[in-house]
DSSP file (Angstrom, degrees, kcal/mol; ACC not computed):
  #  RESIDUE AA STRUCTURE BP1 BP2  ACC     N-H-->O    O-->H-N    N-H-->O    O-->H-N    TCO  KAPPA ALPHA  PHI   PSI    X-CA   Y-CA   Z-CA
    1    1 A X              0   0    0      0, 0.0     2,-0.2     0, 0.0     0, 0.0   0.000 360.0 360.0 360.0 140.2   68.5  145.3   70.9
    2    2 A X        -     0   0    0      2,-0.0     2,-0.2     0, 0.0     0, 0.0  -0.685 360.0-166.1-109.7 163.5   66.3  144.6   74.0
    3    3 A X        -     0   0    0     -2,-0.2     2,-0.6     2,-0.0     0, 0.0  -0.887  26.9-114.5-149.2 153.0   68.1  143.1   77.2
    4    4 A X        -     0   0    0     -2,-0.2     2,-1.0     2,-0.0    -2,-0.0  -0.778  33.9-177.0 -97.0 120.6   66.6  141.5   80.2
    5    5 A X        -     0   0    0     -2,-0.6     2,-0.9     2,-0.0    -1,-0.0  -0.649  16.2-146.5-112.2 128.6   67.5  143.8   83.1
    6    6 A X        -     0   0    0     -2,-1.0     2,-0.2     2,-0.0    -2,-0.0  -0.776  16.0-157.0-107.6 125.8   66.3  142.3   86.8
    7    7 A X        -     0   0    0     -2,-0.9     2,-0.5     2,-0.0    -2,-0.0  -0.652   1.2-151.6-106.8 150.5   65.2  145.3   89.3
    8    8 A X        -     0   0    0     -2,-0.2     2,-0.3     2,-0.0    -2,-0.0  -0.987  12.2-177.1-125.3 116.5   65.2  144.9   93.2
    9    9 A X        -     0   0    0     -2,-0.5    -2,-0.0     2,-0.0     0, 0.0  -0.578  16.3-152.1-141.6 115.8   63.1  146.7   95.3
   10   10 A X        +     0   0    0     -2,-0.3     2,-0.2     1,-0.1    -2,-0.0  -0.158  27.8 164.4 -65.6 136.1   63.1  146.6   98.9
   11   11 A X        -     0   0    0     11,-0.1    11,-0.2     2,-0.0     2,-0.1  -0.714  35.4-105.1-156.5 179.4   59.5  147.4  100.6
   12   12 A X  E     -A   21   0A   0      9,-2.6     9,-1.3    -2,-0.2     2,-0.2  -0.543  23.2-160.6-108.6 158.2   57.7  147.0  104.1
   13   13 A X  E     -A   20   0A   0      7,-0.2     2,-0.3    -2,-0.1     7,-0.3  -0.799  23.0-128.5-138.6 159.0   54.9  144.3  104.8
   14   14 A X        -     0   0    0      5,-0.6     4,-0.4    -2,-0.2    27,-0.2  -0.699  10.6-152.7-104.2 136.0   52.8  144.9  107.7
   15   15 A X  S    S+     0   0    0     25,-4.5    29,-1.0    27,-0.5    26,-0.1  -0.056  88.6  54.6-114.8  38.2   52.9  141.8  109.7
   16   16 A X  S    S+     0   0    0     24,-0.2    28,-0.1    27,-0.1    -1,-0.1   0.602 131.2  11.9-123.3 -72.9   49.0  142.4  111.6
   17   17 A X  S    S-     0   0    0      2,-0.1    -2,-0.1    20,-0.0     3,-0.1   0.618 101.4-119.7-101.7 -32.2   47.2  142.7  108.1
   18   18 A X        +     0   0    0     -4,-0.4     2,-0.2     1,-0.2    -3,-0.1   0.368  51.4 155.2 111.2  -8.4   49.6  141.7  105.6
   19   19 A X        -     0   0    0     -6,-0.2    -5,-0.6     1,-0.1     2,-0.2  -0.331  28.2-148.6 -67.3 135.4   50.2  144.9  103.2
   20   20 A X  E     +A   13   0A   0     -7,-0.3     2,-0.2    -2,-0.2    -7,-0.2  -0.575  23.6 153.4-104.2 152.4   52.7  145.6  101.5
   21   21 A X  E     -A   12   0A   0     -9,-1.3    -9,-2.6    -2,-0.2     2,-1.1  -0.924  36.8-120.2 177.4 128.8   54.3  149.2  100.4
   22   22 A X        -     0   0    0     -2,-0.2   -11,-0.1   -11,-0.2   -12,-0.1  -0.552  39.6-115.8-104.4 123.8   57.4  150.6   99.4
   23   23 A X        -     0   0    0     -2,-1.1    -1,-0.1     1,-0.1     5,-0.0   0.279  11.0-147.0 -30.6 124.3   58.3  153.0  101.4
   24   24 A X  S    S+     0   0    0      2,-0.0    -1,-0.1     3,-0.0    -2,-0.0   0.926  83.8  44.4 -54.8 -79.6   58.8  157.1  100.4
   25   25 A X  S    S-     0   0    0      1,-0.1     4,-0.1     3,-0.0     0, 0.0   0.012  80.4-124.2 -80.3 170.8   61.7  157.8  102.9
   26   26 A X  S    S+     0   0    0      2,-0.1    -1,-0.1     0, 0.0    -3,-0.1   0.876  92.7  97.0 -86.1 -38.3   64.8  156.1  103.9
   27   27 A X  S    S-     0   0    0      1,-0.1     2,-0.5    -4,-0.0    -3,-0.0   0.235  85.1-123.9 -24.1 141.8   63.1  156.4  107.5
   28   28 A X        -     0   0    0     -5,-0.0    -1,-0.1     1,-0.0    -2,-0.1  -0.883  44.8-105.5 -97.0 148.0   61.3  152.9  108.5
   29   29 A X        -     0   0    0     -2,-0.5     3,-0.1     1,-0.1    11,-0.1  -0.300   8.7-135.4 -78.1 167.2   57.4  154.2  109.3
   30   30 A X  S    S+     0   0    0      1,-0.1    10,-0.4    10,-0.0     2,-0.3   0.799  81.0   7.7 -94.7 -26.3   56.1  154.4  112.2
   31   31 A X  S    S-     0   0    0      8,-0.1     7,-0.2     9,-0.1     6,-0.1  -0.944  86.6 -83.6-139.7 170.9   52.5  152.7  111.5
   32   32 A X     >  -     0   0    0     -2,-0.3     4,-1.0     5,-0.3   -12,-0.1  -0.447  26.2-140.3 -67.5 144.1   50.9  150.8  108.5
   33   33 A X  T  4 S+     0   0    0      1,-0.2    -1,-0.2     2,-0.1   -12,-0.0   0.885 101.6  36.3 -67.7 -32.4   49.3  152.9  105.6
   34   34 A X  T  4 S+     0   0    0      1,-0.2    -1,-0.2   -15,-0.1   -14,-0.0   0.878 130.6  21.9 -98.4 -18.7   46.6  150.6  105.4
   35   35 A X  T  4 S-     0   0    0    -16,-0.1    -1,-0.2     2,-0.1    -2,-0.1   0.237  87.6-139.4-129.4   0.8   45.6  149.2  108.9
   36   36 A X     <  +     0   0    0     -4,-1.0     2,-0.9     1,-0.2    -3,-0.1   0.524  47.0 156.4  62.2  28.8   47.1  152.2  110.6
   37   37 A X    >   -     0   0    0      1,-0.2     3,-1.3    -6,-0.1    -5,-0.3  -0.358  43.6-145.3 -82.3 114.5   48.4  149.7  113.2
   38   38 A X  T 3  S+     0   0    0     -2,-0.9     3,-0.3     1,-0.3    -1,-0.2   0.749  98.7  67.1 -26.0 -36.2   51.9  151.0  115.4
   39   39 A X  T >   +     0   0    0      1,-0.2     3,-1.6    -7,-0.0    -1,-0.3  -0.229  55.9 136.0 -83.1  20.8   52.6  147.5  115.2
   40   40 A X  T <  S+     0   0    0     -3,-1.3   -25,-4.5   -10,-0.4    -1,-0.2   0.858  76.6  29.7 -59.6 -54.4   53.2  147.0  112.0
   41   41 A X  T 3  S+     0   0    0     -3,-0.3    -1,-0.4   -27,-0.2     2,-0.3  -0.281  90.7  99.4 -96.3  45.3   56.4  144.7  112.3
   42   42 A X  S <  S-     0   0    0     -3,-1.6   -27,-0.5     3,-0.0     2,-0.4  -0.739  81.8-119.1-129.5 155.4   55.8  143.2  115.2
   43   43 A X        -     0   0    0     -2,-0.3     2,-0.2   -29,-0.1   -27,-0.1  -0.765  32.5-106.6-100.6 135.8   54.4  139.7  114.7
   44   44 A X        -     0   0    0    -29,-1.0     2,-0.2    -2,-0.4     3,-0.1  -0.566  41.3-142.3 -51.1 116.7   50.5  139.1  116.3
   45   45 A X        -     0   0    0     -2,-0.2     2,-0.2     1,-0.1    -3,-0.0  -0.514  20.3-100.7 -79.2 172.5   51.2  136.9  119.4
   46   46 A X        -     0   0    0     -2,-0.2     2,-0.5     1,-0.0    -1,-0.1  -0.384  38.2-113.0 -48.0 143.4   48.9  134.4  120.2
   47   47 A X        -     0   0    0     -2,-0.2    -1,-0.0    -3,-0.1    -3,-0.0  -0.843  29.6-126.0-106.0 142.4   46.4  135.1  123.0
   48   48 A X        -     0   0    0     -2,-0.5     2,-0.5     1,-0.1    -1,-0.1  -0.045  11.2-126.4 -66.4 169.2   46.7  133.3  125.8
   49   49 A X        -     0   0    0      3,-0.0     2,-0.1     0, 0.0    -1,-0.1  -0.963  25.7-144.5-132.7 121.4   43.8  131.1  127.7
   50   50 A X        -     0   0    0     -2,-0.5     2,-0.2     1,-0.0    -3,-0.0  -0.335  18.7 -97.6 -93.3-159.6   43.7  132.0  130.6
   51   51 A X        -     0   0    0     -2,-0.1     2,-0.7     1,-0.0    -1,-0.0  -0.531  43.9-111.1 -94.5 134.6   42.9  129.1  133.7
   52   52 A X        -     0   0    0     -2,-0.2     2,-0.5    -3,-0.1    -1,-0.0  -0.894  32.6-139.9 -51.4  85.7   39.3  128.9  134.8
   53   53 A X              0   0    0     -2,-0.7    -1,-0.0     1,-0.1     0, 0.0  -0.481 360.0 360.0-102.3 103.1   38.7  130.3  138.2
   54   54 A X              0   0    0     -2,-0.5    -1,-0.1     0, 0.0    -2,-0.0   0.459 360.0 360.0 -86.9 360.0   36.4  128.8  140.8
């Protein structure tokens, strides 16, 4: 008799490129697999503009 069984699995998304990956180790990584970026969770700020200077 077949049953509906609903699985959870917690994964990373790299918040510069957008990938997603579930992780090997219990460790959080230090950079994205795909975009290799340090920054992985860190949200992309906005860049600033700066003042034109006469």
């Amino acid at each position: 008799m077949a049953t509906n069984v609903t699985i959870e699995v917690r994964g990373n998304r790299c918040e510069r490129c957008g990938h997603e990956w579930i992780p090997r180790e219990g460790a959080e990584p230090r950079v994205c697999p795909k975009c290799k970026s340090p920054y992985w969770n860190k949200p992309r700020q906005k860049k600033r503009e700066r003042m034109d200077q006469k």
